[in-house]
C-alpha positions in Angstrom: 53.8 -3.9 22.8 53.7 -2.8 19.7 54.8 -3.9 16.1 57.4 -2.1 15.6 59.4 -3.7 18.3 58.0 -7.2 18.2 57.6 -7.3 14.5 60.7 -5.2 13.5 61.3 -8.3 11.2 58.0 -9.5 9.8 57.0 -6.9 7.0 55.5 -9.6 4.6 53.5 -10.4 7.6 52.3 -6.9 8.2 51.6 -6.7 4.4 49.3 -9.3 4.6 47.2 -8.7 8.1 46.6 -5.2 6.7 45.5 -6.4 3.1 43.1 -8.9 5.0 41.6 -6.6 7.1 41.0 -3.7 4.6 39.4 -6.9 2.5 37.3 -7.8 5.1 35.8 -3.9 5.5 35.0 -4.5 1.8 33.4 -7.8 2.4 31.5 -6.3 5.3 29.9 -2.9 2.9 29.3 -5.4 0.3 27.1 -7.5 3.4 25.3 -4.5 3.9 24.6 -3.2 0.6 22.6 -7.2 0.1 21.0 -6.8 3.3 19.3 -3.4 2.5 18.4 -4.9 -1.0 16.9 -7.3 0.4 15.1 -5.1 2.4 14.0 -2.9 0.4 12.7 -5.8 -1.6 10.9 -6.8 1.5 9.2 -3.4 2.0 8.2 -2.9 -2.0 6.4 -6.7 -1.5 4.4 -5.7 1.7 3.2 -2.6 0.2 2.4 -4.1 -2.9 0.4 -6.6 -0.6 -1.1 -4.2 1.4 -2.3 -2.3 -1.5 -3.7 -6.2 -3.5 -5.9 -6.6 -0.6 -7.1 -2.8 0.3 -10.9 -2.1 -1.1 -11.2 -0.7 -3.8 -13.6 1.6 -4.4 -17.4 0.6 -5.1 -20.4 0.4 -3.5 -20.1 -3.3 -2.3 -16.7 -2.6 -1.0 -17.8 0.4 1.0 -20.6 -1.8 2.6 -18.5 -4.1 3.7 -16.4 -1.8 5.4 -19.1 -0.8 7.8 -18.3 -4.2 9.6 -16.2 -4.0 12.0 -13.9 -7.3 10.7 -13.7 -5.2 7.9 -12.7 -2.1 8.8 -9.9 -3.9 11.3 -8.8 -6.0 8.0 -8.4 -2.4 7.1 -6.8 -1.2 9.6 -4.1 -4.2 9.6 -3.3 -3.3 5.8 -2.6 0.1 6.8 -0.1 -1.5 9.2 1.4 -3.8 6.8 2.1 -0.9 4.7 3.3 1.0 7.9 5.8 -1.4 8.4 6.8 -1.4 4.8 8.0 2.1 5.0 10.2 1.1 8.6 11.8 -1.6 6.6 12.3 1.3 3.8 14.1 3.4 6.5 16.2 0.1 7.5 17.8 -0.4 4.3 17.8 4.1 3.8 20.2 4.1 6.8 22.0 1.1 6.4 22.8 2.5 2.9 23.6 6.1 4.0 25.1 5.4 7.7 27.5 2.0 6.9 27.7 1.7 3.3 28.6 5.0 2.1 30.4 6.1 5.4 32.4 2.7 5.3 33.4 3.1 1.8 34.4 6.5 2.0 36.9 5.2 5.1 38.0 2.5 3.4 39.1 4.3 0.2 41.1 6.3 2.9 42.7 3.5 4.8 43.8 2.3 1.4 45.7 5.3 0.6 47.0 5.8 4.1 48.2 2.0 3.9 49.6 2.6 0.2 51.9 5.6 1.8 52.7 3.6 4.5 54.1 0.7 2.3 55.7 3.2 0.0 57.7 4.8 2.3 58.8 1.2 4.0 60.1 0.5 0.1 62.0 3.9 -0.3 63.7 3.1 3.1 64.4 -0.4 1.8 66.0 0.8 -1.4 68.1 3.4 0.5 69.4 0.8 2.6 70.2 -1.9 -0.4 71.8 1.9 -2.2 74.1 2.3 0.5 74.8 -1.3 1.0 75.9 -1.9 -2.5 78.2 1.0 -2.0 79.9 -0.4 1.0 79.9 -3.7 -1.1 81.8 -1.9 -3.6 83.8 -0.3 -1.8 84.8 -3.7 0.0 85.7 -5.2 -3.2 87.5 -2.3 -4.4 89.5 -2.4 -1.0 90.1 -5.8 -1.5 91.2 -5.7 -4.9 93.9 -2.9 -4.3 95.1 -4.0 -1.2 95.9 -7.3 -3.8 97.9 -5.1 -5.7 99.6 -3.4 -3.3 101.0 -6.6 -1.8 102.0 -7.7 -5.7 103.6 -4.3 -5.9 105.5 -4.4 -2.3 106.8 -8.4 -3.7 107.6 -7.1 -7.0 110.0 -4.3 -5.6 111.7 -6.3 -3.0 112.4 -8.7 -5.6 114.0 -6.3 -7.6 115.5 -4.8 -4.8 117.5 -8.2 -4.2 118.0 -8.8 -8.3 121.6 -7.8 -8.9 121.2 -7.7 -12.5 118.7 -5.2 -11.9 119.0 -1.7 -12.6 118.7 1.1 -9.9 116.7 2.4 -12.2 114.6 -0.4 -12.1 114.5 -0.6 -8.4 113.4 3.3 -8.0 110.5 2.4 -10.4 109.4 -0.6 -8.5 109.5 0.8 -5.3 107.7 3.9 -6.4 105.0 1.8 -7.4 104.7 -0.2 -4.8 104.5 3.3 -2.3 101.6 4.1 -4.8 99.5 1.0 -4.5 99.6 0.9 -0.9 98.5 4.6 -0.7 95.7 3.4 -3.1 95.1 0.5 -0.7 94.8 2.9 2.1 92.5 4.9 0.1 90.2 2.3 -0.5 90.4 1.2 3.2 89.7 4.5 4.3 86.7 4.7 1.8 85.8 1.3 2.9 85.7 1.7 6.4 83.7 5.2 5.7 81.2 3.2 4.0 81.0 0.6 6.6 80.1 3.3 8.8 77.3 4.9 7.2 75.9 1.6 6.5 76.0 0.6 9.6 74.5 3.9 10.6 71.8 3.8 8.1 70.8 0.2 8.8 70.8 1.3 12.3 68.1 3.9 11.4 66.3 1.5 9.2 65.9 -1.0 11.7 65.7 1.1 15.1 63.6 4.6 13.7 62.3 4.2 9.7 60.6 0.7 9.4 59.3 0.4 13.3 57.8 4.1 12.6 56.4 3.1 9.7 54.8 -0.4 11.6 53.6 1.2 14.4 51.9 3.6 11.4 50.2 1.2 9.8 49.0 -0.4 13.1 47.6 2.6 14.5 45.9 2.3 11.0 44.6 -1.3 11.8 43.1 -0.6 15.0 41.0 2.4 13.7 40.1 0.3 11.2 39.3 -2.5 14.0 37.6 0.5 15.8 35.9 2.1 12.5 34.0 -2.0 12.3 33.4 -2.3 15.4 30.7 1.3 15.1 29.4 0.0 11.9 28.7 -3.7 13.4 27.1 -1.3 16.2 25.2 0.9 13.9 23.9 -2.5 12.1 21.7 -3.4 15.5 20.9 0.0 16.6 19.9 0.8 13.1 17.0 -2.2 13.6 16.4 -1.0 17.5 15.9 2.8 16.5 12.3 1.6 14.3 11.9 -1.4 16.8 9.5 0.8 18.8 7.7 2.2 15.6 7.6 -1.9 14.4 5.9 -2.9 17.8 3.1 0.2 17.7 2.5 -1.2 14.4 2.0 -4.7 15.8 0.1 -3.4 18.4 -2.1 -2.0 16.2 -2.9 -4.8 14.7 -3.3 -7.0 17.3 -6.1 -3.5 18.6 -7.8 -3.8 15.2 -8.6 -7.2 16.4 -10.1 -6.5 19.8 -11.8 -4.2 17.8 -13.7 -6.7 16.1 -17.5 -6.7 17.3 -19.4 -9.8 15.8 -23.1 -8.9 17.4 -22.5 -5.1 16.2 -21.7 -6.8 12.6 -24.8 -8.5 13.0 -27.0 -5.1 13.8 -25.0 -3.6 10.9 -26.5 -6.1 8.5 -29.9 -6.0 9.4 -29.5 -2.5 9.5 -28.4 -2.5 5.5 -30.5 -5.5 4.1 -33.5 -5.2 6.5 -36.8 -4.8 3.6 -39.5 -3.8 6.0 -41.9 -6.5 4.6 -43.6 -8.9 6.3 -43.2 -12.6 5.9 -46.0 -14.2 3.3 -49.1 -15.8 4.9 -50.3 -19.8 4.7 -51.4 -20.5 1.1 -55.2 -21.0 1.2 -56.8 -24.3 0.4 -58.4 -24.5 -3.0 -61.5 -26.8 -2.7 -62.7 -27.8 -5.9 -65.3 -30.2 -5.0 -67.3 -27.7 -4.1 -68.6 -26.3 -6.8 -70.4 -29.7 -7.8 -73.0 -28.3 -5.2 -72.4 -24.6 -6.4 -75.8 -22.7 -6.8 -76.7 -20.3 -10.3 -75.8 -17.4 -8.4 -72.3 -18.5 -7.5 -71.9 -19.0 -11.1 -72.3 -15.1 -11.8 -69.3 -14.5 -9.7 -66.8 -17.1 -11.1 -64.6 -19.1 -9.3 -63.7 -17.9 -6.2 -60.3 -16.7 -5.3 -58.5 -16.8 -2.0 -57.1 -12.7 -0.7 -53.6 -13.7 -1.9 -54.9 -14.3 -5.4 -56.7 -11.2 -5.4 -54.4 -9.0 -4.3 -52.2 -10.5 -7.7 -49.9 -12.8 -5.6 -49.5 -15.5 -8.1 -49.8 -19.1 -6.7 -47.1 -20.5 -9.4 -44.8 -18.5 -8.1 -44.2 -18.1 -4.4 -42.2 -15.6 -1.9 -38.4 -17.0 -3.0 -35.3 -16.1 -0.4 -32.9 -16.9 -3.5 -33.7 -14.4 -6.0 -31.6 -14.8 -9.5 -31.6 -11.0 -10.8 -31.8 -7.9 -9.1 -34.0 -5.0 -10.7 -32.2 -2.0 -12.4 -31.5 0.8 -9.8 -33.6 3.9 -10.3 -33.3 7.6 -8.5 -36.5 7.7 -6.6 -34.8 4.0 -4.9 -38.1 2.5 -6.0 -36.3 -0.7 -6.4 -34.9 -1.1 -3.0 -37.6 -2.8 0.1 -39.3 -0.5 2.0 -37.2 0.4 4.5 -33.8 0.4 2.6 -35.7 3.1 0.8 -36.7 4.9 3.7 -32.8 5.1 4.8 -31.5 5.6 1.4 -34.1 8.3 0.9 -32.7 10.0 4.6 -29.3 9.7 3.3 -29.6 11.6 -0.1 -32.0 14.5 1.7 -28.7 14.6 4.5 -26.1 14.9 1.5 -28.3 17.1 -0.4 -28.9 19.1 3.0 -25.5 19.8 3.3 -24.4 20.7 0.0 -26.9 23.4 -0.1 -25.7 24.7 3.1 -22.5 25.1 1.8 -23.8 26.9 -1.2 -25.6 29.1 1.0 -22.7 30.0 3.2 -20.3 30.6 -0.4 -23.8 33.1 -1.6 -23.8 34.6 1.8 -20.0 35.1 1.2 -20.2 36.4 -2.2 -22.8 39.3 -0.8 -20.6 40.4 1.9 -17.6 40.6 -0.6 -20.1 42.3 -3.4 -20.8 45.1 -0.4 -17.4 45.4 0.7 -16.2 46.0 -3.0 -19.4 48.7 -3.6 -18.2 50.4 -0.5 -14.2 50.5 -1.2 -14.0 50.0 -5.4 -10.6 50.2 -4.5 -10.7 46.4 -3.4 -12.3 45.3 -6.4 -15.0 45.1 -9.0 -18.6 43.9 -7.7 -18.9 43.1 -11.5 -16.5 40.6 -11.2 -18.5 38.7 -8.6 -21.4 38.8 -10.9 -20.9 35.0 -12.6 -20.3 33.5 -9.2 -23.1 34.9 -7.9 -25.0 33.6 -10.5 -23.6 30.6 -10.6 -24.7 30.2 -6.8 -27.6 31.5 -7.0 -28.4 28.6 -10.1 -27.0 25.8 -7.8 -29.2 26.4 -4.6 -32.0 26.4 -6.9 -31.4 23.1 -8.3 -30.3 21.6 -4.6 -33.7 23.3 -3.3 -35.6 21.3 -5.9 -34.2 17.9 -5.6 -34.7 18.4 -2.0 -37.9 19.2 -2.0 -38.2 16.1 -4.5 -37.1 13.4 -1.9 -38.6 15.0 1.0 -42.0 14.4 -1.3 -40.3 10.8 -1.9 -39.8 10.2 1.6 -43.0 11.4 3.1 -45.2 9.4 0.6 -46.4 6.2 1.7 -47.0 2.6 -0.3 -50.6 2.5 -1.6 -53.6 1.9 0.8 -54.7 -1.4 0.0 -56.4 -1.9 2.8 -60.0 -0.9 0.6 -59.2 -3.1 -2.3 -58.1 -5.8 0.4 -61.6 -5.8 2.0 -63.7 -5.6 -1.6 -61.7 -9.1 -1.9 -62.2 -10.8 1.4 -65.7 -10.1 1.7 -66.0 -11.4 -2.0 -64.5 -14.8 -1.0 -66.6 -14.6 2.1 -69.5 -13.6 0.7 -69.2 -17.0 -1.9 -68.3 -19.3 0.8 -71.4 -18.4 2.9 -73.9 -18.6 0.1 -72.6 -22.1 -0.6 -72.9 -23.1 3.1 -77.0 -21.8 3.2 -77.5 -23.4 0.2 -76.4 -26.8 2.0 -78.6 -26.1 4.6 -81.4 -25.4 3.2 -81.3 -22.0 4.3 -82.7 -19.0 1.6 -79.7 -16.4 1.0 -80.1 -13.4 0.9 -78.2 -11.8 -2.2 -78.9 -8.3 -1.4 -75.1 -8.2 -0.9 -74.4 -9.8 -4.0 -76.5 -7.8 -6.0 -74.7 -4.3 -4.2 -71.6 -5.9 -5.2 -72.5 -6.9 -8.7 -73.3 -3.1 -9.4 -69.9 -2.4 -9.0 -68.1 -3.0 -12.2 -64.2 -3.8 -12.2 -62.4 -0.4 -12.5 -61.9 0.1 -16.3 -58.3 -0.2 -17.2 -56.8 3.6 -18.1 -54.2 2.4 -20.1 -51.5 -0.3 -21.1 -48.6 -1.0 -19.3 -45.3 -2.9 -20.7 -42.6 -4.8 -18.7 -39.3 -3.9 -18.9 -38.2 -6.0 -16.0 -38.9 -8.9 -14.5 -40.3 -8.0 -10.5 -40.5 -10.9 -8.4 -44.4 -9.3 -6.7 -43.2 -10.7 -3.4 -44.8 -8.1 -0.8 -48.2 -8.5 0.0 -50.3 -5.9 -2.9 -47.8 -6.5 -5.5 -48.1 -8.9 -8.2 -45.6 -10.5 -10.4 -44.5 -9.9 -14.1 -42.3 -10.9 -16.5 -40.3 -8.8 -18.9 -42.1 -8.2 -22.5 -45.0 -8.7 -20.5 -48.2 -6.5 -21.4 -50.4 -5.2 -18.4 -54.1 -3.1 -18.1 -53.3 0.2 -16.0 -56.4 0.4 -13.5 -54.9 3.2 -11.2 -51.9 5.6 -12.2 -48.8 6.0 -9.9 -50.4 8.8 -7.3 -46.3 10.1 -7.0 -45.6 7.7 -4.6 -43.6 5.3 -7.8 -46.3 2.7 -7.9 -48.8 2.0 -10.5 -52.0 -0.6 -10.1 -52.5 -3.1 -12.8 -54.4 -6.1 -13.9 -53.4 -9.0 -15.9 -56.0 -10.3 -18.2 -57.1 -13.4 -15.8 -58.2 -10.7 -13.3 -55.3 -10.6 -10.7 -54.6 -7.3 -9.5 -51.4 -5.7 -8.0 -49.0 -2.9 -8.1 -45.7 -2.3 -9.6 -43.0 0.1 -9.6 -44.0 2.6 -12.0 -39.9 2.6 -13.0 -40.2 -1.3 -14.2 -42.7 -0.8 -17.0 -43.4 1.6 -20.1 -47.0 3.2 -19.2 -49.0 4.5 -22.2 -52.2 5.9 -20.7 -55.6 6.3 -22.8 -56.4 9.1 -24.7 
């Protein structure tokens, strides 16, 4: 079946089925050019979400990521964004594959289809040509056969007129022989025209217009055919970066079983771990006792409990929630103990390995310098001269700044295990006079007396706050900024300095958190 047979007389039909489906190839590229906007749309708002919620970087950020919910947060940002770029190439191949493919086809059907239609006119118009002809030539036959018949009456009637001349009869007669050879002429030329009409229309009907149908239905189905591949390519186009999409979700859905919560754990008592210990029971303060309190109690004031002594002010406790952090310094004075300790490691590593790279690029530079002494033709050792130097200045410098935290690292917080003992046996010392002296027992002061000779240490210079320090480990004591401070022992290189408030407490600060001016 096909249409030129079955639809020899339906052109207006064919028009219109072939319009309609070039329109809906248009429709469908137009379908595909919005889905691949939105796509793309899609993929620009994931990886502009991906790249919102990826650290940025700073110190606290890079902390963070040490966790492991962190670093799989991370990791599922990196997919997002993974996944951005497969949408990308969704709406790239839908563009390139279908759009411009389909377009470029569709421009040609609509030529193809134009020809088609133009040829089916010309026939048309040939046929209504000839028709008119034989229409003409109908009427023309017609009309002289009309004629011939008045001329054939005329000349009998003259022929039987007896007043009419012979003369008259000749002529009549002679012009009714012409009009019937006219009429014959124009039947001839009539039925010659009848015939090539009928031969034309033949060809128009059996050959021209069902060639020209079955054209432009061969057209349709490749068209049917052409839409069909591009409705294909649409799913296939999502099922070629289907397996790419699911790695990326399995990676997520990996960055989660990733997740450790006891290893987060270590890792943050691994960062913020100080290294001190936790403060000790406050002492009790009796003071009824020194209603009782002998003369030579007096001579050593009131006594103080080891906390006090050791310039742990009472007003202000060991607090959890501290307000202000104290300004960073180089030597990581201002960091616990232990962070310190690891933050001093960590800069002797980085240090450690910068200079071995400068070492390899100066053992590099001498092997070059000999090569060019031995074959000038390779170059100028001159020419190596700055580098060397250069080198040469730089593992200096890294040597020295090693050598500068190893001294950092290998130094230890002061020993105040003497000064704590001077104390204790102080507070001792008062406590058991004042017990003899209750029981009627003579004291001996010989210890007193040894520990009257020795005079508090004479303070060495002044020392003013710049920061506030909390004096929260046990040998520190607490200071406000602005506030003024007697130097009783100079930092020893380890970054604390010993010094004494004028109510006698006694305790060490970093050196860093205070302008020292020392005596003259």
């Amino acid at each position: 079946m096909d249409w030129g047979t079955d639809l020899w007389d339906q052109y207006d039909v064919i028009e219109k089925h072939t319009l309609s489906g070039l329109e809906l190839v248009d429709k469908y590229i137009k379908f595909v050019k919005e889905r691949t906007e939105i796509e793309q749309n899609y993929a620009k708002q994931l990886r502009n979400l991906s790249k919102k919620y990826s650290p940025k970087r700073s110190s606290k950020e890079e902390q963070e990521c040490r966790f492991s919910n962190h670093q799989s947060f991370v990791e599922i940002l990196n997919e997002m964004s993974d996944y951005a770029g497969q949408r990308e190439l969704v709406a790239e191949n839908m563009m390139m594959n279908i759009c411009i493919e389909l377009s470029k086809y569709l421009q040609e059907l609509k030529l193809e289809r134009k020809t088609h239609l133009s040829d089916a006119k010309k026939a048309q118009q040939s046929l209504e040509s000839t028709y008119k002809q034989l229409d003409n030539s109908k009427k023309r036959f017609e009309r002289e056969w009309k004629e011939a018949e008045k001329a054939a009456q005329y000349a009998e009637k003259t022929d039987q007129d007896i007043n009419a001349t012979k003369a008259d009869v000749e002529k009549a007669k002679q012009q009714a022989h012409m009009r019937a050879h006219i009429a014959d002429d124009c039947k001839n030329d009539y039925a010659a025209q009848l015939q090539k009409y009928n031969k034309e229309q033949n060809q128009f009907y059996f050959t021209h217009m069902p060639l020209i149908f079955n054209k432009l239905q061969d057209m349709d189905e490749r068209r049917v055919r052409k839409l069909v591949e591009a409705y294909t390519l649409f799913a296939d186009t999502e099922k070629h970066v289907a397996p790419i999409i699911g790695k990326c979700l399995d990676g997520i859905t990996r960055a989660a079983s990733n997740i450790n919560e006891k290893n987060d754990s270590l890792v943050l008592i691994e960062q913020h771990k100080s290294g001190f210990e936790r403060p000790s029971d406050l002492e009790f303060e009796d003071y009824s006792q020194g209603i009782n309190r002998a003369s030579s109690d007096s001579s050593l004031g009131t006594p103080k409990g080891p906390l006090d002594l050791l310039g742990r002010n009472k007003s202000k406790p060991f607090w959890l929630f501290k307000k202000s952090k104290p300004a960073a310094t180089e030597d990581f004075g201002h960091l616990p103990p232990e962070q310190r300790r690891k933050r001093l490691q960590q800069k002797i590593d980085d240090i450690s390995k910068e200079l071995q790279k400068e070492l390899d690029q100066s053992e590099a530079l001498g092997k070059m310098k000999d090569v060019y002494e031995k074959n000038p033709q390779m170059g100028d050792p001159a020419s190596l001269a700055p580098q060397i130097t250069q080198t040469t200045h730089n593992i200096e410098r890294l040597r020295g700044d090693l050598n500068k935290y190893e001294v950092l690292q290998n130094s230890q917080l002061p020993d105040l295990k003497h000064t704590l003992h001077i104390h204790i046996s102080h507070f001792c010392a008062c406590n058991c006079s004042r017990g003899l002296q209750e029981l009627g027992v003579e004291e001996n002061h010989s210890f007193d007396d040894d520990f009257e000779e020795e005079d508090p240490s004479t303070p060495i210079g002044q020392c003013t706050a710049l920061y506030s320090f909390p004096g929260s480990s046990e040998g520190t004591i607490s200071m406000q900024e602005g506030e003024v401070l007697a130097v009783v022992e100079e930092d020893k290189g380890d970054g604390w300095t010993r010094v004494r408030r004028s109510n006698g407490d006694e305790g060490y600060i970093p050196t860093s958190y205070g302008t020292i001016a020392l005596n003259k």
